[in-house]
N, CA, C and O atoms as a CHARMM CRD file, in Angstrom:
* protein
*
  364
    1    1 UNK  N     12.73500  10.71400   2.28800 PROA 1      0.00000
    2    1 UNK  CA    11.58000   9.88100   2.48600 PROA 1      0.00000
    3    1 UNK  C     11.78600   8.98800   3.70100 PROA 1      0.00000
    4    1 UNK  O     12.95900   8.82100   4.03400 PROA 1      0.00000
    5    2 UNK  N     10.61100   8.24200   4.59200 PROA 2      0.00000
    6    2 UNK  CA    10.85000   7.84800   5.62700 PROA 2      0.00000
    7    2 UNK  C     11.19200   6.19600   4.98600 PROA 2      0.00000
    8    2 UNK  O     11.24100   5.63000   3.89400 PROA 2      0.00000
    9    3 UNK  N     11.31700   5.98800   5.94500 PROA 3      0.00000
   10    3 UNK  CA    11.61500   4.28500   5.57300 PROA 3      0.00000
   11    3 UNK  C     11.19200   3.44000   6.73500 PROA 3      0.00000
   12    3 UNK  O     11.24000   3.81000   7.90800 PROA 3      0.00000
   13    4 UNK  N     10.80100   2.35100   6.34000 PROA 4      0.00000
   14    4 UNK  CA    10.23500   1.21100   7.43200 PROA 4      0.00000
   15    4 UNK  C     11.52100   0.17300   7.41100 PROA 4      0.00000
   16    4 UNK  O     12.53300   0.06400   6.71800 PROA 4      0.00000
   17    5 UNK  N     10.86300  -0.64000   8.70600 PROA 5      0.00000
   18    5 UNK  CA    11.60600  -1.43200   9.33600 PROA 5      0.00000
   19    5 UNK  C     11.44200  -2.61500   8.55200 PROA 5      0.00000
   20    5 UNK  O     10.32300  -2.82800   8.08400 PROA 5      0.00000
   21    6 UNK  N     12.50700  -3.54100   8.29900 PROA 6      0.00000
   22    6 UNK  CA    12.40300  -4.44600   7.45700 PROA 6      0.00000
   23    6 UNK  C     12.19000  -5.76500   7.95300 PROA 6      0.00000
   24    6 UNK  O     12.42000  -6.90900   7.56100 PROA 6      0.00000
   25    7 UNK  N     11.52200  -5.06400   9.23400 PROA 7      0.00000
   26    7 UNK  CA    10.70200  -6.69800  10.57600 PROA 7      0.00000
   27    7 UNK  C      9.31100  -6.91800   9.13000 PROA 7      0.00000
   28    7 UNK  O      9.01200  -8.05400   8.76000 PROA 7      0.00000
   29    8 UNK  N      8.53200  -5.45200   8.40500 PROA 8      0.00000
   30    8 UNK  CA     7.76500  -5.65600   7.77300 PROA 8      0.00000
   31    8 UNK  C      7.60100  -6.98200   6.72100 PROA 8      0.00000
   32    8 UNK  O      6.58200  -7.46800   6.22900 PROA 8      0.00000
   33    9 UNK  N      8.86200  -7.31900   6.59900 PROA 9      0.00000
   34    9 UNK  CA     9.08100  -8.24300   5.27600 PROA 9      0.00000
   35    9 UNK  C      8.57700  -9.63000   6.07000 PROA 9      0.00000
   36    9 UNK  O      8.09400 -10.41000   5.24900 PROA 9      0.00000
   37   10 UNK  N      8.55800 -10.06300   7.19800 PROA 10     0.00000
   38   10 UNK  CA     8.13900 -11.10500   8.24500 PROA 10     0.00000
   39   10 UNK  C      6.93900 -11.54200   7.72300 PROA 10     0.00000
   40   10 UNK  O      6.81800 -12.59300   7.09500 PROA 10     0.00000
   41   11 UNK  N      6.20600 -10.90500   7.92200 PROA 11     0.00000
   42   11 UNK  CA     4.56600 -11.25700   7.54500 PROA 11     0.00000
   43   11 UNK  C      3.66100  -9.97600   7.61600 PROA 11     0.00000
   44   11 UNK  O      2.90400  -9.61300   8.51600 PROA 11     0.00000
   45   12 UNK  N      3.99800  -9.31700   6.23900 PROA 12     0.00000
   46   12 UNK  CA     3.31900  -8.19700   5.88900 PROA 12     0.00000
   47   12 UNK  C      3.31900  -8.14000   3.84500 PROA 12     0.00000
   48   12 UNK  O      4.00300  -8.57400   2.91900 PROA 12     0.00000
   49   13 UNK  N      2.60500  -7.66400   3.96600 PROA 13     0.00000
   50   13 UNK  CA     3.00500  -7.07600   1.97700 PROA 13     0.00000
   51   13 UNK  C      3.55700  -6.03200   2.05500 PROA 13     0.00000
   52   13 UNK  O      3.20600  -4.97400   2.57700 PROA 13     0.00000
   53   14 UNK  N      5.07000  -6.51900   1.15500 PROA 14     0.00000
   54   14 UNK  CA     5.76800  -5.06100   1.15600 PROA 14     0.00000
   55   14 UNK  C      5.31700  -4.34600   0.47800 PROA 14     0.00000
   56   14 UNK  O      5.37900  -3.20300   0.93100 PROA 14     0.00000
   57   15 UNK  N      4.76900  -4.43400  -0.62500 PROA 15     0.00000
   58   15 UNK  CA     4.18900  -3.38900  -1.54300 PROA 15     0.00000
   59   15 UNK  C      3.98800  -1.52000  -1.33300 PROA 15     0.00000
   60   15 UNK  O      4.43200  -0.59300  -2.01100 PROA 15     0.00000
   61   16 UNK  N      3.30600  -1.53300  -0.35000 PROA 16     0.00000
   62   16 UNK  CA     3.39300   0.00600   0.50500 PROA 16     0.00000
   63   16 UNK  C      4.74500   0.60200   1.01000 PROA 16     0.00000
   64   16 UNK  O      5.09600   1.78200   1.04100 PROA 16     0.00000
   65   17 UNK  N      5.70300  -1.02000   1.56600 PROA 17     0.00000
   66   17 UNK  CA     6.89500  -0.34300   2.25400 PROA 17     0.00000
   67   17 UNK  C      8.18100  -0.06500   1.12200 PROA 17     0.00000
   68   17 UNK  O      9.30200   0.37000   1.38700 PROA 17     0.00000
   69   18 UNK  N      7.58800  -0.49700  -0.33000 PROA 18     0.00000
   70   18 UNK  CA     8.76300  -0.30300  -1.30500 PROA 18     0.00000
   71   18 UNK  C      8.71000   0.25500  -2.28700 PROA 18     0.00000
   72   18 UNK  O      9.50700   1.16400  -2.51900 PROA 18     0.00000
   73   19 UNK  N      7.83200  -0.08300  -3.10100 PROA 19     0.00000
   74   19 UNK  CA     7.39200   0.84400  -4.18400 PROA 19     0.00000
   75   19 UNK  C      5.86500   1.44000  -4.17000 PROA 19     0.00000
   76   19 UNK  O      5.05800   1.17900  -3.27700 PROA 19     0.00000
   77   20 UNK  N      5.58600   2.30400  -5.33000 PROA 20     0.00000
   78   20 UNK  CA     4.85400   3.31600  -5.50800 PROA 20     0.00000
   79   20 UNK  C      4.31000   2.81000  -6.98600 PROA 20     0.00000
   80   20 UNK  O      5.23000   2.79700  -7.80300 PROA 20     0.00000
   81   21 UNK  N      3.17300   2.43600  -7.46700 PROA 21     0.00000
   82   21 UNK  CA     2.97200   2.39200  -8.75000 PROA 21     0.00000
   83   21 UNK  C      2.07600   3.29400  -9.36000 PROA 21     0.00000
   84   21 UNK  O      1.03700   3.74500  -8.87700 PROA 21     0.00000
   85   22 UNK  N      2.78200   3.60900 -10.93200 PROA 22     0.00000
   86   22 UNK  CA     1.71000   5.04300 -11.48300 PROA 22     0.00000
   87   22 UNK  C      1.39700   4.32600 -12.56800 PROA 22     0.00000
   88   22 UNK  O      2.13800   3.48800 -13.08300 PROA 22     0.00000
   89   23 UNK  N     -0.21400   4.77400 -13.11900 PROA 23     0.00000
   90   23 UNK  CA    -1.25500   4.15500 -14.28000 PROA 23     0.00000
   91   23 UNK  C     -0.53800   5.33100 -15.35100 PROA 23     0.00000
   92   23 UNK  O     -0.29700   6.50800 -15.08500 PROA 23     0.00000
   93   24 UNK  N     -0.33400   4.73700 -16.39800 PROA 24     0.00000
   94   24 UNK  CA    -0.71200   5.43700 -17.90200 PROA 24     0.00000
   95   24 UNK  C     -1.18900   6.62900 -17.11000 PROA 24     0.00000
   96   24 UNK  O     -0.22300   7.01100 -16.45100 PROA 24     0.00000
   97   25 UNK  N     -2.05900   7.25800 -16.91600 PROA 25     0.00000
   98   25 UNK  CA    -3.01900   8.27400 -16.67900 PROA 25     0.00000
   99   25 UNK  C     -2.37700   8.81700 -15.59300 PROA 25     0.00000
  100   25 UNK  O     -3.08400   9.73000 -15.16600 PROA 25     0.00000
  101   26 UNK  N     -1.31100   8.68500 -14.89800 PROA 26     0.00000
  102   26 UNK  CA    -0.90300   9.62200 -13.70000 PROA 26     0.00000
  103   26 UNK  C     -1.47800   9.07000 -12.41500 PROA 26     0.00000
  104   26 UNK  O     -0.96000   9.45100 -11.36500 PROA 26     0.00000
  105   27 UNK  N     -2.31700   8.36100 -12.38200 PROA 27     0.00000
  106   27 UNK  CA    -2.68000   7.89800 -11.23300 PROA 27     0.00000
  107   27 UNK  C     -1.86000   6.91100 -10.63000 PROA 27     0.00000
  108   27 UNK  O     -1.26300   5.97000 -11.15300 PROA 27     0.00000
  109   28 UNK  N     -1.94700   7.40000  -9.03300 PROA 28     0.00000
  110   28 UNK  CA    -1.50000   6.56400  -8.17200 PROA 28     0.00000
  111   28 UNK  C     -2.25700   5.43500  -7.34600 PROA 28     0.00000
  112   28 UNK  O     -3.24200   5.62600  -6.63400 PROA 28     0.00000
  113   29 UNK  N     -1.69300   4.36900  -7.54400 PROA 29     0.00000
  114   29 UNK  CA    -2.47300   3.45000  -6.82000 PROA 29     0.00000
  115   29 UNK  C     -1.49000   2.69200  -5.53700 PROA 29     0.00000
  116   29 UNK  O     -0.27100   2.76800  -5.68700 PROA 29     0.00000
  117   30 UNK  N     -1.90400   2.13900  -4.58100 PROA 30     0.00000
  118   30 UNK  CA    -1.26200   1.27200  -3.78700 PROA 30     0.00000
  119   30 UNK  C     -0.12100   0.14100  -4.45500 PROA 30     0.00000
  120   30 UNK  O      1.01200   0.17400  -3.97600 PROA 30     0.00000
  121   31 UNK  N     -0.34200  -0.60700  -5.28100 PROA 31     0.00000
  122   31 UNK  CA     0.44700  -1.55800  -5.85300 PROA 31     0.00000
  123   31 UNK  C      0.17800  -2.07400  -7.11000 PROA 31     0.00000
  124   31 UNK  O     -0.96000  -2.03900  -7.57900 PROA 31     0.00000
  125   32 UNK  N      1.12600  -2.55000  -7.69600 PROA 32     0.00000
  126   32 UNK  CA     1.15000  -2.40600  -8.94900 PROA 32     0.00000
  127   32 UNK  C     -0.26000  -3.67400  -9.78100 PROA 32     0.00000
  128   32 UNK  O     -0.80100  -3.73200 -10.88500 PROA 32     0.00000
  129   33 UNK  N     -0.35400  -4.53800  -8.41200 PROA 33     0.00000
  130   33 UNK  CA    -1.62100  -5.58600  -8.81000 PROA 33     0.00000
  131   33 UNK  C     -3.38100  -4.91800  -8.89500 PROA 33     0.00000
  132   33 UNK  O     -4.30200  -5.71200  -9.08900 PROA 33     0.00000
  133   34 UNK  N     -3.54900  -3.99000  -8.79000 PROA 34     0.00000
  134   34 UNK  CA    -4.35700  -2.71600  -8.44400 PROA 34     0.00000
  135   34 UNK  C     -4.44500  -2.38200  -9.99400 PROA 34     0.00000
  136   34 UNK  O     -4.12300  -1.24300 -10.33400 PROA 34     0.00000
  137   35 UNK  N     -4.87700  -3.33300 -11.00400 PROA 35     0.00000
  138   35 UNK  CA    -4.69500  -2.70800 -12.02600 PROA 35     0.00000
  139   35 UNK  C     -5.78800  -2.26200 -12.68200 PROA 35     0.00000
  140   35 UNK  O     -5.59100  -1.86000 -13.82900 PROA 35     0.00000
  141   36 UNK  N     -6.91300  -2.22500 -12.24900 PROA 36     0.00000
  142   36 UNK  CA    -8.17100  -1.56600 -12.57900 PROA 36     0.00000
  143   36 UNK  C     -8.52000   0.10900 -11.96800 PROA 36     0.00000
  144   36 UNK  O     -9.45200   0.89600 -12.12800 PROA 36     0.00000
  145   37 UNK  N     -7.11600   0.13000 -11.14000 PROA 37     0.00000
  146   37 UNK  CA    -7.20000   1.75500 -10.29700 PROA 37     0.00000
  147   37 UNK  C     -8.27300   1.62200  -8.90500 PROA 37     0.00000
  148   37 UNK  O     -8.29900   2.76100  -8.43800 PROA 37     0.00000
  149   38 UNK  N     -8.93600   0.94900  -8.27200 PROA 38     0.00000
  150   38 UNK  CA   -10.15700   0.31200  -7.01200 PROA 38     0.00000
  151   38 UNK  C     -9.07100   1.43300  -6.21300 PROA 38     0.00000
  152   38 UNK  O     -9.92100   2.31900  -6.12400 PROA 38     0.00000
  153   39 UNK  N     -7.80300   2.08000  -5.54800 PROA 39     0.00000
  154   39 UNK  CA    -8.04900   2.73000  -4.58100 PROA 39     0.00000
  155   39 UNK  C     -6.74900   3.56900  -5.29900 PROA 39     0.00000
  156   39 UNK  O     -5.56300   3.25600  -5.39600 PROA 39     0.00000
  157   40 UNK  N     -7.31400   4.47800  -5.64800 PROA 40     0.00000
  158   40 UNK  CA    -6.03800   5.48800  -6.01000 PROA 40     0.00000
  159   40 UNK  C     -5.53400   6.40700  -4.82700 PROA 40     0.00000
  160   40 UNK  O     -6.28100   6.71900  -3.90100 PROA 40     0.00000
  161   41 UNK  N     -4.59200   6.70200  -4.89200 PROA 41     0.00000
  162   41 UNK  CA    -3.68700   7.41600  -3.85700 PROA 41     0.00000
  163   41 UNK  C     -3.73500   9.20500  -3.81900 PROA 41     0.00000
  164   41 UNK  O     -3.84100  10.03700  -2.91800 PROA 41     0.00000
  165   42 UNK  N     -3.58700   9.26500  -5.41600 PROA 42     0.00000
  166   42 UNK  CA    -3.65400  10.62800  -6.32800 PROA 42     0.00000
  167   42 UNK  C     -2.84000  10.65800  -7.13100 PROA 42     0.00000
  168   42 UNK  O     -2.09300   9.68500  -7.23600 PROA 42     0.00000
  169   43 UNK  N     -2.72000  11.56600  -7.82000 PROA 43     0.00000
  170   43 UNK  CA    -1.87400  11.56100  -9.62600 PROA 43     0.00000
  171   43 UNK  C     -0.85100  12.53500  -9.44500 PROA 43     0.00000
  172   43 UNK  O     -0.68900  13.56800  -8.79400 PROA 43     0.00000
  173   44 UNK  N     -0.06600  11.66300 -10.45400 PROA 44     0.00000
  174   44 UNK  CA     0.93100  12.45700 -10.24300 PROA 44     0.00000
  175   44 UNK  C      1.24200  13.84900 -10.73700 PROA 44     0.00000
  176   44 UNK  O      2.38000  14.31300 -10.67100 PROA 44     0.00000
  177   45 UNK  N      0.07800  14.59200 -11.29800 PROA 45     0.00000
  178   45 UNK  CA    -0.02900  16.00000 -11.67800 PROA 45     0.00000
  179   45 UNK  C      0.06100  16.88900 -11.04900 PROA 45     0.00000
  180   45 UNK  O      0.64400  17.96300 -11.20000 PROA 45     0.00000
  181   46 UNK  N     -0.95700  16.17900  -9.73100 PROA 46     0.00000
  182   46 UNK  CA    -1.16000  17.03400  -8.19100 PROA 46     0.00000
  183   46 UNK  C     -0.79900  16.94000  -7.40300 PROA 46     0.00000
  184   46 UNK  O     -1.38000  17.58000  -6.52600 PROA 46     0.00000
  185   47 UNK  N      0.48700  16.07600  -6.92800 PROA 47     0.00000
  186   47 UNK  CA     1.27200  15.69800  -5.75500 PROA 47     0.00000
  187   47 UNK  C      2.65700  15.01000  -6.10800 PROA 47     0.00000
  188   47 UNK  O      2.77200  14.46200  -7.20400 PROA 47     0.00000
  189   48 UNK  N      3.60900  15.02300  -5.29400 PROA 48     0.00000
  190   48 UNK  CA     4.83200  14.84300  -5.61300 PROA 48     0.00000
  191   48 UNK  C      4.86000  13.49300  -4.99600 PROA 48     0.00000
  192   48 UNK  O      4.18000  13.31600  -3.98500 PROA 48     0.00000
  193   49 UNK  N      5.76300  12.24600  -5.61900 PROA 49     0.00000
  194   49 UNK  CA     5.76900  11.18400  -4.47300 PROA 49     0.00000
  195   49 UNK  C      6.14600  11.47000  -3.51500 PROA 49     0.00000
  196   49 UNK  O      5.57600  11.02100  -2.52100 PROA 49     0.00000
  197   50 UNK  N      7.65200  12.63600  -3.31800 PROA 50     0.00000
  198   50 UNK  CA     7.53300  12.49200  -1.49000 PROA 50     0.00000
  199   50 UNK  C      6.80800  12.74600  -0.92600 PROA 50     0.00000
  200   50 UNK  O      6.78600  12.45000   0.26900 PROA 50     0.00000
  201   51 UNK  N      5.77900  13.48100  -1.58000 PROA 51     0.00000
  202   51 UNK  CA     4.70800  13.92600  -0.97800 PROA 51     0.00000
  203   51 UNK  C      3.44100  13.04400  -0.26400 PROA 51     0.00000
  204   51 UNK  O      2.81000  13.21900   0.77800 PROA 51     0.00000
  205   52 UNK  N      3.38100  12.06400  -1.27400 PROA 52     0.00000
  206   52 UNK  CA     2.49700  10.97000  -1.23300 PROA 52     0.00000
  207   52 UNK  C      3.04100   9.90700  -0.34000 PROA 52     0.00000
  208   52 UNK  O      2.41600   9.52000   0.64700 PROA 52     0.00000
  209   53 UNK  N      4.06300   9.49300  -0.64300 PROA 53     0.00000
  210   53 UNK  CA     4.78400   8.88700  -0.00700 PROA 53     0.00000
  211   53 UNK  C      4.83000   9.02400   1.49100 PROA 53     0.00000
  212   53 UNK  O      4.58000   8.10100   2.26600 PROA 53     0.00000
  213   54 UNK  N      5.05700   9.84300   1.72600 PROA 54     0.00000
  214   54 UNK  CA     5.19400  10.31300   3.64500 PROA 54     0.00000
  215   54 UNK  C      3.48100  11.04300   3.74800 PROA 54     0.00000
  216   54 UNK  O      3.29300  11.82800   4.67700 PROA 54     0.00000
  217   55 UNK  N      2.43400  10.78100   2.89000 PROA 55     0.00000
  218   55 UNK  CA     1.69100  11.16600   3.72600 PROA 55     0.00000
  219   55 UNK  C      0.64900  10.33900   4.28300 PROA 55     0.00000
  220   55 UNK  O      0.60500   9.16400   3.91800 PROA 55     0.00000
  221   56 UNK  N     -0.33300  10.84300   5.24500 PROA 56     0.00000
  222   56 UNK  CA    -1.01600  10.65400   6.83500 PROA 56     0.00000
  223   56 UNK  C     -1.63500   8.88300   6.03500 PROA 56     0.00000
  224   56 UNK  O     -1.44900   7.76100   6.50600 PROA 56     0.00000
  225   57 UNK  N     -2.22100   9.19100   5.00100 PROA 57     0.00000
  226   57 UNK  CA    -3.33200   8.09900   3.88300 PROA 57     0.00000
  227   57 UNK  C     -1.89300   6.84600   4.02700 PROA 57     0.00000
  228   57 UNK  O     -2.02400   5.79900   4.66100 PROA 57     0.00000
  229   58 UNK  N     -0.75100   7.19400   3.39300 PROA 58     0.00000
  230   58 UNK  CA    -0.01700   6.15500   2.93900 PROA 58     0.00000
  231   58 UNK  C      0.77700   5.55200   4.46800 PROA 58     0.00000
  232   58 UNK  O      1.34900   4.46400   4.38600 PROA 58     0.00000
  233   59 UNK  N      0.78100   6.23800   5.72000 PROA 59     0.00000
  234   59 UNK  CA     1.45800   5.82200   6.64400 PROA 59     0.00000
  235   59 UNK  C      0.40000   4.98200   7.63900 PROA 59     0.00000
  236   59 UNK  O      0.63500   4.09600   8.46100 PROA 59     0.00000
  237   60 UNK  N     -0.79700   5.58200   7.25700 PROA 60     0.00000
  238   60 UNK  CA    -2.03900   4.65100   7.57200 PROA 60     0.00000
  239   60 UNK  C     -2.08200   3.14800   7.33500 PROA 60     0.00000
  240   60 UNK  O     -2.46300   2.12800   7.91000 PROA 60     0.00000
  241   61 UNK  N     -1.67700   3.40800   6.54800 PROA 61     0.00000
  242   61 UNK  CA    -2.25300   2.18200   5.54100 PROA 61     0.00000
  243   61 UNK  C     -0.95400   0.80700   5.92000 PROA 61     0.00000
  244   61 UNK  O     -1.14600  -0.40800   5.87800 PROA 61     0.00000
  245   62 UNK  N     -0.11100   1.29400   6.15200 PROA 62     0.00000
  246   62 UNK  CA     1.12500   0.95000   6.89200 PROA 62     0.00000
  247   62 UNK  C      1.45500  -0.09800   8.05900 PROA 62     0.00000
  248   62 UNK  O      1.85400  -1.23700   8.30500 PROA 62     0.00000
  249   63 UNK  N      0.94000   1.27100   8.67000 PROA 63     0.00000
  250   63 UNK  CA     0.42200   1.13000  10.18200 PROA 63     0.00000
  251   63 UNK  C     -0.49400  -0.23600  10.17900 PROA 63     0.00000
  252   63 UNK  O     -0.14000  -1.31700  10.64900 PROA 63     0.00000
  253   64 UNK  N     -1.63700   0.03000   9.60200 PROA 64     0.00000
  254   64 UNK  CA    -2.29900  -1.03800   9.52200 PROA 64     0.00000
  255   64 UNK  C     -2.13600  -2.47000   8.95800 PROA 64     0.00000
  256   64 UNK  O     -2.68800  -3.53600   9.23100 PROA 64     0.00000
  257   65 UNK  N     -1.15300  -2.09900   8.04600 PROA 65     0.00000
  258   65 UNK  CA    -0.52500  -3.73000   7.70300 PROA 65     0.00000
  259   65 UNK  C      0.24700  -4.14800   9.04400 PROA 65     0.00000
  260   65 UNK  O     -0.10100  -5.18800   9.60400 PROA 65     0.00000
  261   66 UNK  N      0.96600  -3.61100   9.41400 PROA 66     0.00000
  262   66 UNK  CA     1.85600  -4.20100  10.52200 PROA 66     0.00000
  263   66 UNK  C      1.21300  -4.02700  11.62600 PROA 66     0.00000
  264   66 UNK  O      2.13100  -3.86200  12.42900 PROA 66     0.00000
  265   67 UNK  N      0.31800  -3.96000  12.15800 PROA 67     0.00000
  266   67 UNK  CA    -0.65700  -4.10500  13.42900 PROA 67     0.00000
  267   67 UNK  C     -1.67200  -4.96900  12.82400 PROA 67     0.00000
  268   67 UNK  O     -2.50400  -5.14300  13.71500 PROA 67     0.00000
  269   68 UNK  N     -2.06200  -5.64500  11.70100 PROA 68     0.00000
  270   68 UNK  CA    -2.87200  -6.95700  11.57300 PROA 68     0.00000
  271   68 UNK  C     -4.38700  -6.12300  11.50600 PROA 68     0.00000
  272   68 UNK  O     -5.33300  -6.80400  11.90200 PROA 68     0.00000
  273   69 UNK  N     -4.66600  -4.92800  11.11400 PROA 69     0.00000
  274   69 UNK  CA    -5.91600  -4.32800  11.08200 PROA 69     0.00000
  275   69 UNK  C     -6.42000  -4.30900  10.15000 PROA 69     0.00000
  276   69 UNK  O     -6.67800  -3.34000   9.43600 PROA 69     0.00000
  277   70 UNK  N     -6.69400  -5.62800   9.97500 PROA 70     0.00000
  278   70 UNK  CA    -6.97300  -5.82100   8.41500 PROA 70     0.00000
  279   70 UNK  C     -8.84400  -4.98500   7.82500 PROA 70     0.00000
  280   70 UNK  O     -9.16300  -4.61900   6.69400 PROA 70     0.00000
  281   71 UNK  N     -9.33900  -4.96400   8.59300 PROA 71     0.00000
  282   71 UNK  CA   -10.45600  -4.26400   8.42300 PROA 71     0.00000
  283   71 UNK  C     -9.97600  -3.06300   8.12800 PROA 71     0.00000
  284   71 UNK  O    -10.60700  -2.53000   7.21500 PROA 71     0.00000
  285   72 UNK  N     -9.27600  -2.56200   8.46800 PROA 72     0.00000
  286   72 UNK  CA    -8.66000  -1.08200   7.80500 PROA 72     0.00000
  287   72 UNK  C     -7.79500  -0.87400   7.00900 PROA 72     0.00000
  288   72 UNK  O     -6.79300  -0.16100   7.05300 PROA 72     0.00000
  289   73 UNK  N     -8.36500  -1.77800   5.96900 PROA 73     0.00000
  290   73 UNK  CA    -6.73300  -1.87000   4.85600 PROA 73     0.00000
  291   73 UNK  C     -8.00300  -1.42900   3.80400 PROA 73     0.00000
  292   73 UNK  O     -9.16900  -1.25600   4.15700 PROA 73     0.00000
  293   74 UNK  N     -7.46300  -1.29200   2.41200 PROA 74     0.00000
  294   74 UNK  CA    -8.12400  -0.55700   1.35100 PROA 74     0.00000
  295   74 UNK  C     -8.89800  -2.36000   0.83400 PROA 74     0.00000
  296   74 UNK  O     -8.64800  -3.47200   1.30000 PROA 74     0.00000
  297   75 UNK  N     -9.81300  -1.95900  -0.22500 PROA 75     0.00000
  298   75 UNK  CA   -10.30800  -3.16300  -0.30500 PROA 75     0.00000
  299   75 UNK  C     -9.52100  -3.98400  -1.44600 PROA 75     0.00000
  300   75 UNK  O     -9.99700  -5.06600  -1.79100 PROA 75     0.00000
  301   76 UNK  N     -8.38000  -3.53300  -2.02400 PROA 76     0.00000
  302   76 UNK  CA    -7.62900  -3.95200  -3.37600 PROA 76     0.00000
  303   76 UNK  C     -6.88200  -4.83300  -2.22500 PROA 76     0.00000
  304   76 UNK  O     -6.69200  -5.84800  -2.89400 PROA 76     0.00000
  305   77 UNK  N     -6.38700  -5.09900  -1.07700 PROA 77     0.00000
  306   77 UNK  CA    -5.45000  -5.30800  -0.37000 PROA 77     0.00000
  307   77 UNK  C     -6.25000  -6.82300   0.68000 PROA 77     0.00000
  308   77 UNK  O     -5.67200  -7.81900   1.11500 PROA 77     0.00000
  309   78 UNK  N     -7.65600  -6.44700   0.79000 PROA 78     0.00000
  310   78 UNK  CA    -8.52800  -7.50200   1.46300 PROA 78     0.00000
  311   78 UNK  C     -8.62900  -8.72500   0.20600 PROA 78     0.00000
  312   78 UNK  O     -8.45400  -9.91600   0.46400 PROA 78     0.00000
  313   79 UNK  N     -8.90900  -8.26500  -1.04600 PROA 79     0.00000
  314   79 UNK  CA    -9.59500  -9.01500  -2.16700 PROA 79     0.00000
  315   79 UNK  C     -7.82800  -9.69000  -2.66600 PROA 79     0.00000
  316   79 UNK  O     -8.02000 -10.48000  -3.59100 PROA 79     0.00000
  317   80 UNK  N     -6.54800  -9.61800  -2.39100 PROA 80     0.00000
  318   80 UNK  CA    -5.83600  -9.67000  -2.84900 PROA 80     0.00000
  319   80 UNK  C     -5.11900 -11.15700  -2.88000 PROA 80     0.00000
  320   80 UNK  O     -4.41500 -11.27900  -1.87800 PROA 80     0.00000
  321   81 UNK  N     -5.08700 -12.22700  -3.65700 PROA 81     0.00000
  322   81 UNK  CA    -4.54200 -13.31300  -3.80000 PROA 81     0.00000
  323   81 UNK  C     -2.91600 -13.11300  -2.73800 PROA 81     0.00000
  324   81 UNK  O     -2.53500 -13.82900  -1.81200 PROA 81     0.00000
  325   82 UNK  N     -2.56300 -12.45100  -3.05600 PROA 82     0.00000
  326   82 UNK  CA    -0.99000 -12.62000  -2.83500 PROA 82     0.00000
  327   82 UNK  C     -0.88100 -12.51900  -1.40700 PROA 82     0.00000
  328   82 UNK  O     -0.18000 -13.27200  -0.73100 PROA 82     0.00000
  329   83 UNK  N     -1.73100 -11.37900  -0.85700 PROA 83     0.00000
  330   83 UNK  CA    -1.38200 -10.60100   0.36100 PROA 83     0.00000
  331   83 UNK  C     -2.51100 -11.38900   1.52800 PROA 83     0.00000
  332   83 UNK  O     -2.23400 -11.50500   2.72200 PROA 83     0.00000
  333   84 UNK  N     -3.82600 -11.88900   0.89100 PROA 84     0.00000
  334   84 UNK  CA    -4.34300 -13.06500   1.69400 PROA 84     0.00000
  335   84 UNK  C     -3.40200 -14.49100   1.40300 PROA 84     0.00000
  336   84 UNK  O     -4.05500 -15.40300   1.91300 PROA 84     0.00000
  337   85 UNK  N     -2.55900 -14.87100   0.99700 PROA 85     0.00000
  338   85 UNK  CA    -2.19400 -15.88400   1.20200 PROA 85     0.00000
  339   85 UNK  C     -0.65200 -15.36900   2.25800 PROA 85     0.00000
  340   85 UNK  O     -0.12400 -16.25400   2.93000 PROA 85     0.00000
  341   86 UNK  N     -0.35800 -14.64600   2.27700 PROA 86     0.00000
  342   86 UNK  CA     0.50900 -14.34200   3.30500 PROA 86     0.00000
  343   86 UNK  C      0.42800 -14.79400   5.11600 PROA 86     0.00000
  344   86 UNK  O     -0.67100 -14.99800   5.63200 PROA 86     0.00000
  345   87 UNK  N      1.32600 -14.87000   5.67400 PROA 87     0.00000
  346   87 UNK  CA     0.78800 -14.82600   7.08200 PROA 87     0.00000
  347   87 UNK  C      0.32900 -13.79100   7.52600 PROA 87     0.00000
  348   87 UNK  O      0.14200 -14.01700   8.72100 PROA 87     0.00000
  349   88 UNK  N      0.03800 -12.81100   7.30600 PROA 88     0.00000
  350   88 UNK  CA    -0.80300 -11.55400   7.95900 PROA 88     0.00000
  351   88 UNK  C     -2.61000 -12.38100   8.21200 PROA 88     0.00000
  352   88 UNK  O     -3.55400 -12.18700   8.97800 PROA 88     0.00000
  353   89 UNK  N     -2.44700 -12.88100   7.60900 PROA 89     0.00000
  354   89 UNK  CA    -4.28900 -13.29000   7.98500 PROA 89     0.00000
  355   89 UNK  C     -3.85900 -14.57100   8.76500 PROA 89     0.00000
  356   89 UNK  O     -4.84500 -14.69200   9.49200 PROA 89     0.00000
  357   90 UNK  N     -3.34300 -15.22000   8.96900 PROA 90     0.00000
  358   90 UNK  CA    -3.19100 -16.39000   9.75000 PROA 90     0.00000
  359   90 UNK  C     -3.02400 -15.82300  11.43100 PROA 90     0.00000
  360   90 UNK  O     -3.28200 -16.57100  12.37400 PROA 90     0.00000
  361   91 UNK  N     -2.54100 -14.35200  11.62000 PROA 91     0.00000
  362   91 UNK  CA    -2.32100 -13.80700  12.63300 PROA 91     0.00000
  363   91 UNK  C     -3.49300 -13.81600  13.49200 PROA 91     0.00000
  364   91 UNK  O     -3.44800 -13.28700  14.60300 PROA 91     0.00000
């Protein structure tokens, strides 16, 4: 699996760069505060985490935390207490 740079931990949510959380139901979501399922990833019936893990959706999403593109983040991640009180929006 790939791994990120741990400049991310500066002023980003690690959540994407560390773990992976799965629902009762196999579903994958972005983070484990995502607990209503608002942006699933896919389940784990039909995809493998490395699979998920290294792919184009999850390195996106990445990308976009650490370039401050916050308009292009999922909306569990805009609406998010933890990750708006971070310095990523002060940027």
């Amino acid at each position: 699996m790939k791994s990120f740079s741990t400049n991310a931990q500066k002023d980003n949510c690690l959540m994407p760069f560390r773990e992976i959380s799965i629902k009762s139901n196999g579903d994958i979501v972005l983070c484990c505060y995502d607990i209503t399922g608002k942006f699933i990833l896919g389940n784990i019936e039909e995809i493998s985490l490395k699979s998920l893990w290294n792919s184009s959706k999850y390195q996106d999403i990445r990308k976009n935390m650490l370039n401050k593109h916050i308009d292009n983040l999922p909306i569990t991640c805009k609406g998010c207490r933890i990750f708006t009180n971070e310095r990523l929006i002060k940027a």
